[in-house]
Biotite code that builds the C-alpha atoms (Angstrom):
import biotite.structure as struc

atoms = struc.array([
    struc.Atom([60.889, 140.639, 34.476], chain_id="A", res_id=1, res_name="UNK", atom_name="CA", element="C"),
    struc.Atom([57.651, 138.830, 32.852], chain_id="A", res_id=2, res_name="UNK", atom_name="CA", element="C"),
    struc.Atom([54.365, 138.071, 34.858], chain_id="A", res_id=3, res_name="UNK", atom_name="CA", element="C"),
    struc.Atom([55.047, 134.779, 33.913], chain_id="A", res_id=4, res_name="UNK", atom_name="CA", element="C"),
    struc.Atom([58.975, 134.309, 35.740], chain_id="A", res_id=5, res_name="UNK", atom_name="CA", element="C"),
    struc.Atom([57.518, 135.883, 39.035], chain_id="A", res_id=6, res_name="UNK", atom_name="CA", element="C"),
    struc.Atom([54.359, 133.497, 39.050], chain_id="A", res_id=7, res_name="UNK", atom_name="CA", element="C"),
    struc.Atom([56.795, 130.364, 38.385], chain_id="A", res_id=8, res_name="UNK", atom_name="CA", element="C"),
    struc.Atom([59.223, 131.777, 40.883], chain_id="A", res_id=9, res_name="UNK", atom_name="CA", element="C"),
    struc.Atom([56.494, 132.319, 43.521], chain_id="A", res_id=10, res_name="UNK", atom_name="CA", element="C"),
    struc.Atom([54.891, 128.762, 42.624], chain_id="A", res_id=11, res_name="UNK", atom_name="CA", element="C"),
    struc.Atom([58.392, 127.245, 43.098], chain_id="A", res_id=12, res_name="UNK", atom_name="CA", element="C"),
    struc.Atom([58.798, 129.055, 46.183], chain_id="A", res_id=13, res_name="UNK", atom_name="CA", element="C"),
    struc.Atom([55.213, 127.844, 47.827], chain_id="A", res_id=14, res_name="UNK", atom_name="CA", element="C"),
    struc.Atom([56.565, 124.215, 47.245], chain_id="A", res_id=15, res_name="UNK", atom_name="CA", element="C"),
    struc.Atom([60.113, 124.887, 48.915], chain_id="A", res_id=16, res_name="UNK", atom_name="CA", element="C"),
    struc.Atom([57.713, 126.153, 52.129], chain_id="A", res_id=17, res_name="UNK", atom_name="CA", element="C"),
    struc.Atom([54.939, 123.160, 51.767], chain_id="A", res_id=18, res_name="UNK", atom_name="CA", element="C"),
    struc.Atom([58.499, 120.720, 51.825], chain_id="A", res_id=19, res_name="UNK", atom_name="CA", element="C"),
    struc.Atom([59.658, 121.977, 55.342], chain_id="A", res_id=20, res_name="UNK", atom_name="CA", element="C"),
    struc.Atom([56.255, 122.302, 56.659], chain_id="A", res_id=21, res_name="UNK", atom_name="CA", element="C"),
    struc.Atom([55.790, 118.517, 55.762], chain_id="A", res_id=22, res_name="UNK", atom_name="CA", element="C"),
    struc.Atom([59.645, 117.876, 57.207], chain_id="A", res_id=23, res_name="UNK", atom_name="CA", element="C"),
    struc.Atom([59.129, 119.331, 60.447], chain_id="A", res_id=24, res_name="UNK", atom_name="CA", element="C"),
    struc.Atom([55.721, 117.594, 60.759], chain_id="A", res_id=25, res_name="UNK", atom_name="CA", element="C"),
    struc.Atom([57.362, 114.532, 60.231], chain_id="A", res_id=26, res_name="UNK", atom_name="CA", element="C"),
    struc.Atom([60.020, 114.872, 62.588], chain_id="A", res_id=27, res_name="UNK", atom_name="CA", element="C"),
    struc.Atom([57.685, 115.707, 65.195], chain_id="A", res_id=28, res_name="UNK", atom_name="CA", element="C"),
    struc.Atom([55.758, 112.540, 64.881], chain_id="A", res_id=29, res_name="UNK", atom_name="CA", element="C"),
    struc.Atom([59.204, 110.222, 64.252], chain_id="A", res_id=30, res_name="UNK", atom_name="CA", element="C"),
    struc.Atom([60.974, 112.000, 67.553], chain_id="A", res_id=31, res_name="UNK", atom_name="CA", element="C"),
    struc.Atom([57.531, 110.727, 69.301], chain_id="A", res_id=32, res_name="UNK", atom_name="CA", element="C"),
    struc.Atom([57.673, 107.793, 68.101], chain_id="A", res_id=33, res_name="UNK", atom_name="CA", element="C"),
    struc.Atom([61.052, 107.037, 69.300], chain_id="A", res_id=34, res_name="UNK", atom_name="CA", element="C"),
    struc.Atom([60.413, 108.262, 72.929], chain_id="A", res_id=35, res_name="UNK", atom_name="CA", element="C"),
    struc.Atom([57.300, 105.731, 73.009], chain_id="A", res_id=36, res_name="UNK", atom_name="CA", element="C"),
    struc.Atom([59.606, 102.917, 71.414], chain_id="A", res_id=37, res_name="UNK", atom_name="CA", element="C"),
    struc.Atom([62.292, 103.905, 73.944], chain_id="A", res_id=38, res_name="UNK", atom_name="CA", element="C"),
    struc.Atom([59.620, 103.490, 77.044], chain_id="A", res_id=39, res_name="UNK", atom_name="CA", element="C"),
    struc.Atom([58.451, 100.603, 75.494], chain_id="A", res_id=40, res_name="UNK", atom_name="CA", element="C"),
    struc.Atom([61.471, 98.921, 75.565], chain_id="A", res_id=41, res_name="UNK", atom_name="CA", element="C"),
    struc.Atom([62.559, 99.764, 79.212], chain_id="A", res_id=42, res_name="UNK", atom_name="CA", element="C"),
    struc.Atom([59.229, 98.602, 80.332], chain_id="A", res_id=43, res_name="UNK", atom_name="CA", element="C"),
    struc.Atom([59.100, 95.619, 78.596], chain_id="A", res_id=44, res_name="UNK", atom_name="CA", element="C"),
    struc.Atom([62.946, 94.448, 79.537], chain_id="A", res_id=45, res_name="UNK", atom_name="CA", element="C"),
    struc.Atom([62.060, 94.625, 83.021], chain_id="A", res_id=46, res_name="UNK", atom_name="CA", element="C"),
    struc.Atom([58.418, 92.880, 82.713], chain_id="A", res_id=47, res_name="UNK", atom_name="CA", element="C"),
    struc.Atom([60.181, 89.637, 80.920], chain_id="A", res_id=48, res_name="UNK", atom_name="CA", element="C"),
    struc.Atom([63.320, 89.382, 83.537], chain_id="A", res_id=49, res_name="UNK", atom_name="CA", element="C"),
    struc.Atom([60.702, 89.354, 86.073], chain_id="A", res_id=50, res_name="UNK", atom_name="CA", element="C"),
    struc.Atom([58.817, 86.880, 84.439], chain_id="A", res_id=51, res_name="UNK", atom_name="CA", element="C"),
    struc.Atom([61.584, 84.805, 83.894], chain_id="A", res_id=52, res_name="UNK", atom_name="CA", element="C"),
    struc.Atom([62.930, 85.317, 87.506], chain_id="A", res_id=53, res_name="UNK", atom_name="CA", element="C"),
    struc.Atom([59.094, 84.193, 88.354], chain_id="A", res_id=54, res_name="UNK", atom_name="CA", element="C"),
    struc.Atom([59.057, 81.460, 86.491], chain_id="A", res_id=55, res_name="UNK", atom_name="CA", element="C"),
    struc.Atom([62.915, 80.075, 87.560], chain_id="A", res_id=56, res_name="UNK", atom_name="CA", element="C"),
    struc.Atom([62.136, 80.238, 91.322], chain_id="A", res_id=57, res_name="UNK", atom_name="CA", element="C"),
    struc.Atom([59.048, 78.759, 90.992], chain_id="A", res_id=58, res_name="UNK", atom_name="CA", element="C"),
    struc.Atom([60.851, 75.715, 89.365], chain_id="A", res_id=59, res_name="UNK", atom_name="CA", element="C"),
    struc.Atom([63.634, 75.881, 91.267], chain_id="A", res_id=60, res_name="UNK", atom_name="CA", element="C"),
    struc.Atom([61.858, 76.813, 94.924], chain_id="A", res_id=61, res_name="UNK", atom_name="CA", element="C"),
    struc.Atom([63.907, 79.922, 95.617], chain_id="A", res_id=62, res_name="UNK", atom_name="CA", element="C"),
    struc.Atom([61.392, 82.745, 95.537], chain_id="A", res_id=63, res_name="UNK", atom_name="CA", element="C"),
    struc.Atom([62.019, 85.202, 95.530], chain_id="A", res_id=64, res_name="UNK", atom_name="CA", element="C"),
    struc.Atom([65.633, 85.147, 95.017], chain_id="A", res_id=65, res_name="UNK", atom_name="CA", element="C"),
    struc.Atom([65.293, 84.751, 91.490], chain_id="A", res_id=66, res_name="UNK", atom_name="CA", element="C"),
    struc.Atom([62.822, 87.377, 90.541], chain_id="A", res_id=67, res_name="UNK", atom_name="CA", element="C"),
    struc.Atom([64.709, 90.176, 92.508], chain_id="A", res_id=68, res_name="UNK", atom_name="CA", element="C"),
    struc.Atom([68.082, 89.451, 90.474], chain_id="A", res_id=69, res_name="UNK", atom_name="CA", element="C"),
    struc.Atom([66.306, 88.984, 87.060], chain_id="A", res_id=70, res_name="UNK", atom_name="CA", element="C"),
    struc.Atom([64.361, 91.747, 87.781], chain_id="A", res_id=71, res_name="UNK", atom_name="CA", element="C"),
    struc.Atom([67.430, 94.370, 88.081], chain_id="A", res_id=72, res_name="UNK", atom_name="CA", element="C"),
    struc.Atom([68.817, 92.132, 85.301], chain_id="A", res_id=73, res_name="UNK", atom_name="CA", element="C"),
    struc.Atom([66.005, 93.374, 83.135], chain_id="A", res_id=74, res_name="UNK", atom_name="CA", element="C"),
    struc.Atom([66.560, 97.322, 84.710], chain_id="A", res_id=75, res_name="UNK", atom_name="CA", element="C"),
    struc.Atom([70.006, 97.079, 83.286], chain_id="A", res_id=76, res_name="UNK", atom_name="CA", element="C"),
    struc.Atom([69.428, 95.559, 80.211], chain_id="A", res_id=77, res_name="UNK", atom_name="CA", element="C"),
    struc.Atom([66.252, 98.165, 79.745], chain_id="A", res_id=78, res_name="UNK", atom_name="CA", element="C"),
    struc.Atom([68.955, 101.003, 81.058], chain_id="A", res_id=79, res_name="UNK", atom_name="CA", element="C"),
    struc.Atom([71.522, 100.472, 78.056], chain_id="A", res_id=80, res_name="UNK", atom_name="CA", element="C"),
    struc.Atom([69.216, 99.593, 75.209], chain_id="A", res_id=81, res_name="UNK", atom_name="CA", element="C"),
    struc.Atom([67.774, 103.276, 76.179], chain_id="A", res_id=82, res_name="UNK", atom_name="CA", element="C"),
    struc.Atom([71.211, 104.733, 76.322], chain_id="A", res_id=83, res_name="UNK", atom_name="CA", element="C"),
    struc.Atom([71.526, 102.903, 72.952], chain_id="A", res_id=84, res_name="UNK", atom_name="CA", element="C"),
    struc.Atom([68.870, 104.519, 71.095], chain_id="A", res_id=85, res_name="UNK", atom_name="CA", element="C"),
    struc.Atom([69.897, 108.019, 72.946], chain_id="A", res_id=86, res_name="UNK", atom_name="CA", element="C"),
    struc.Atom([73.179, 107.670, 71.013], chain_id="A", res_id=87, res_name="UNK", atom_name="CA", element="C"),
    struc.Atom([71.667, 106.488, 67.644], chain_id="A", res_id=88, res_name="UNK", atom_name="CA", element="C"),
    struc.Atom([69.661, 109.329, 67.670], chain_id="A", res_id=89, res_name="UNK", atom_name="CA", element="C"),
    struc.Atom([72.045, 111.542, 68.381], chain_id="A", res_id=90, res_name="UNK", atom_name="CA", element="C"),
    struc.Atom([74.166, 111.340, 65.261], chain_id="A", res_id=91, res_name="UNK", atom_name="CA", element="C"),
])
C-alpha cells in the first residue's frame, strides 16, 4: 500500500462520516418541523370551526348552538388530518 491510497481512502472516508452527520442533522430539524406543522394544524382546524360556528349563530341568532357543533367539527377534522400526517410519516 502507497501513502497516497491510504490518504485518498481516509479522505473518502471523512466525507462518508461528514454525509451522515449532515443526514441525521437534517432529520432532526425535518421530524421538528413536522410535529410543529402537525400542532399547527390541529390548532388552527379548531380556531376556524369556531369562528365559523361564531360567525353562523351570530347571523342566524342561535348562539351558541352553532359554535359548540363547529367547534367539535373542527376537533375532528384537526383529529384526522393529524392521524393523516402520522401515517405519511410513517412509511
Amino acid at each position: 500500500m502507497t501513502k497516497d491510497s491510504f490518504k485518498t481512502r481516509l479522505e473518502i472516508a471523512k466525507n462518508k462520516i461528514k454525509k451522515i452527520k449532515n443526514n441525521e442533522k437534517n432529520q432532526k430539524t425535518s421530524n421538528l418541523g413536522e410535529a410543529f406543522k402537525m400542532s399547527t394544524e390541529l390548532v388552527a382546524s379548531v380556531a376556524v370551526g369556531t369562528i365559523i360556528g361564531f360567525i353562523l349563530d351570530n347571523w342566524f341568532g342561535t348562539k351558541p348552538w352553532l359554535i359548540l357543533i363547529f367547534f367539535f367539527i373542527g376537533v375532528i377534522a384537526g383529529i384526522s388530518n393529524v392521524i393523516r400526517s402520522a401515517k405519511n410519516m410513517q412509511k
